[in-house]
Structures are given as structure tokens and as C-alpha cells.
C-alpha positions as CSV (number, residue, x, y, z in Angstrom):
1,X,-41.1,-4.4,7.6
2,X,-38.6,-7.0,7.4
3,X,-37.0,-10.2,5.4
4,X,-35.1,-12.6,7.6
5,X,-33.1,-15.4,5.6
6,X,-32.6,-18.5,7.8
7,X,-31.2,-21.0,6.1
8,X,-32.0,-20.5,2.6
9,X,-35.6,-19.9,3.8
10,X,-37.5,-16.0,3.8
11,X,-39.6,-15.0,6.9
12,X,-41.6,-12.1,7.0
13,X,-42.8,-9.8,9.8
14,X,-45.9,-9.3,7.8
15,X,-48.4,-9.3,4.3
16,X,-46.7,-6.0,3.2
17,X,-43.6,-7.3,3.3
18,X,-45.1,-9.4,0.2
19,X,-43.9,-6.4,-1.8
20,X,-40.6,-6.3,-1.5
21,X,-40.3,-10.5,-2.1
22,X,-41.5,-9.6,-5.4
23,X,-39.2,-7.3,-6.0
24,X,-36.0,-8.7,-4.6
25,X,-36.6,-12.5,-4.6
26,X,-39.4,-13.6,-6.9
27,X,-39.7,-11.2,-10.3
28,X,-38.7,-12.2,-13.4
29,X,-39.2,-9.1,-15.8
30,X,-39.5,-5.7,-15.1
31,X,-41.4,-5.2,-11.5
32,X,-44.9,-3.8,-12.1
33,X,-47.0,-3.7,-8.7
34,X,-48.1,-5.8,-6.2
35,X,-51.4,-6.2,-5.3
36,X,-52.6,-7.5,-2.0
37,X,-55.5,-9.9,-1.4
38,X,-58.6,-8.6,0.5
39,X,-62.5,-11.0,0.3
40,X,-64.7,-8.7,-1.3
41,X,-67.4,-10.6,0.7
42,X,-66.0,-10.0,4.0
43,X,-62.5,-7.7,4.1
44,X,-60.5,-10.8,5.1
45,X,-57.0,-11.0,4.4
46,X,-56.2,-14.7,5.2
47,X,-56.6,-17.0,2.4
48,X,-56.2,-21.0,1.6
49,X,-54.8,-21.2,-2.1
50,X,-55.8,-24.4,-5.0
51,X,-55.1,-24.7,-8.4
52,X,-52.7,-26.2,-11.4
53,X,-49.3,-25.9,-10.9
54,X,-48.7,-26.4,-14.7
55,X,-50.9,-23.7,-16.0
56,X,-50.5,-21.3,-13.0
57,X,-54.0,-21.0,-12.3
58,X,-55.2,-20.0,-8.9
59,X,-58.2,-20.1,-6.6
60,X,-58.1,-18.4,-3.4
61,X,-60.5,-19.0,-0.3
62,X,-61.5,-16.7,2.1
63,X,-60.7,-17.8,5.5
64,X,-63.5,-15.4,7.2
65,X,-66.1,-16.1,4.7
66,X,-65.6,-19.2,2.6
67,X,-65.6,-17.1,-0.5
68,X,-63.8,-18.6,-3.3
69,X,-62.2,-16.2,-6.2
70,X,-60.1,-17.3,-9.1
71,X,-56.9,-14.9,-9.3
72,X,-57.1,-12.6,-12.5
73,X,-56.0,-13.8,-15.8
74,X,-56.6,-17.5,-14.1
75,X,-59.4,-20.0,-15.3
76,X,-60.6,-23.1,-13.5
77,X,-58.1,-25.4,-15.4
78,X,-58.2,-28.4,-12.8
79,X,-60.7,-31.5,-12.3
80,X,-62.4,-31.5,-8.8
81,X,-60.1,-33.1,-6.2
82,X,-57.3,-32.3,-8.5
83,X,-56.1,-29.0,-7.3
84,X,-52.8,-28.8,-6.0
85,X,-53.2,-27.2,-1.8
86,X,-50.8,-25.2,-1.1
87,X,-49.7,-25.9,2.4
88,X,-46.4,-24.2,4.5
89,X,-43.6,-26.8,5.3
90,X,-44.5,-26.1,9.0
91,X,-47.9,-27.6,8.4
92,X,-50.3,-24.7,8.1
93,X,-52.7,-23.9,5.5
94,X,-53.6,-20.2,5.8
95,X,-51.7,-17.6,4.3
96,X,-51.6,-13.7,3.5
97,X,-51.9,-13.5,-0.1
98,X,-50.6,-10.6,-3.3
99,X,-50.4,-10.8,-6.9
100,X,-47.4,-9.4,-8.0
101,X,-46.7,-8.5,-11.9
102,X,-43.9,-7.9,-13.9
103,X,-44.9,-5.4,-17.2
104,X,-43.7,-5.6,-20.9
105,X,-42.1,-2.0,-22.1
106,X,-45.7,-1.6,-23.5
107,X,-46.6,-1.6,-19.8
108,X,-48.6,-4.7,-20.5
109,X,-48.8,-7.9,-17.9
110,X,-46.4,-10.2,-18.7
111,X,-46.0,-12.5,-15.4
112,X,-48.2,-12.7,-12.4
113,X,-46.5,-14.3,-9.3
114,X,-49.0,-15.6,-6.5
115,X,-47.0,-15.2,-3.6
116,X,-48.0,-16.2,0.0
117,X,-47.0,-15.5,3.6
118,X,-47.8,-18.2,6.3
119,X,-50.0,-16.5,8.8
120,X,-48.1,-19.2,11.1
121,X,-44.9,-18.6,11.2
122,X,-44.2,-15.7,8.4
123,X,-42.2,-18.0,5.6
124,X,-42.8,-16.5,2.0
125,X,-43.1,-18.3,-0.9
126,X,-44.7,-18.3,-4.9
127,X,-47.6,-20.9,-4.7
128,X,-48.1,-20.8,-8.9
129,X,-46.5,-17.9,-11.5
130,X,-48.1,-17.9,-14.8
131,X,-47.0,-16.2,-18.1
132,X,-48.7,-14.4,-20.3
133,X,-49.2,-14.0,-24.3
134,X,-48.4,-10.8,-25.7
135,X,-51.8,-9.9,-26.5
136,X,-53.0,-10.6,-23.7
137,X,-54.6,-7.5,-21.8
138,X,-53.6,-5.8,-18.4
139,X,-55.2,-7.5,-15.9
140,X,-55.5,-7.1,-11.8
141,X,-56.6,-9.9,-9.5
């Protein structure tokens, strides 16, 4: 496992080095754990990523199966043709995905972080974070 800075740019050797991103480069709060992406429908791990930037709502897409899941705590907050695609400046589209959260002292959720690796050529990156209210409950994607 391995995080290479080139020129102000993260590269990863691979998806479990989506853990220590969160950690090091992308939480906010207090780091709660990371959670990596896997299709329920098929056990794929490669994902395209949609949703509203402004919200931090997510939809993910299975790459082996077409199956499309909306990442926990997220709703469908976008018009179709709307979404925003998240894409890797080297072009590709297909990505290792994890959900990382940062806790309130009452262990809580307070920020989830959709975080991608390009199955391409390893960049990281934070497609869409989104804050949570207080109340709202503990949640996993």
C-alpha cells in the first residue's frame, strides 16, 4: 500500500489505499471508518459515480452488472440528465469506490466522503462529501 504525490496530485497502488486518503488527506472531523464499495448483485468493485454536487448525493454503477445503488444517507436529488459524471482528468470513467465517515463524540455520522480511485491510472480523489444533521442516524453505504 502506497500514496505517491506528483505534483500536487495523489496516486494509489490500489482501492485499500482509499483508507488512508481518508484519513490523511480528505477527513474533516474525527475519522470513523471507511467502507469499501462491493455490487451486491455481482461482487464487483469497479464503479461509475453520478449525482449533485450541491447536496452530496451519490449514485454508484456497477461496472460488472449495471446495478445502480444510491450511497447511504443519499436520495435521488437530481433531474434525469442532470447528474454531475464523475470522470478522472486522464479521461477514464471507472473507479474503485469507499465511503469514508467522520463521527460526532456521540459516535454519530457526521460527514461522509465519497472517495474514488481511477482504476486507470490510480489518482484519488472525493467525487461529492455531504454533511449531516445532528439527528441524523448512523448510517453505512
Amino acid at each position: 500500500m502506497a500514496i505517491e504525490d506528483v505534483d500536487t496530485w495523489l496516486y494509489a497502488d490500489g482501492p485499500e489505499d482509499l483508507d488512508e486518503y481518508f484519513v490523511e488527506h480528505d477527513c474533516l472531523y474525527e475519522p470513523g471508518e471507511v467502507t469499501h464499495s462491493v455490487c451486491s448483485g455481482c461482487g464487483g468493485i469497479i464503479f461509475g459515480m453520478h449525482g449533485n454536487l450541491d447536496t452530496g448525493d451519490v449514485e454508484w454503477i456497477c461496472r460488472g452488472c449495471g446495478q445502480a445503488q444510491l450511497v447511504a444517507g443519499c436520495e435521488r436529488s437530481w433531474l434525469p440528465g442532470e447528474p454531475a459524471i464523475s470522470r478522472c482528468d486522464c479521461g477514464e470513467r471507472d473507479f474503485n469506490v469507499a465511503v469514508g465517515r467522520s463521527t460526532r463524540p456521540t459516535d454519530r455520522v457526521r460527514y461522509l466522503s465519497m472517495m474514488q480511485r481511477c482504476i486507470t491510472c490510480g489518482s484519488l480523489g472525493t467525487f461529492a462529501a455531504k454533511k449531516l444533521p445532528p439527528q441524523a442516524q448512523s448510517v453505512c453505504p
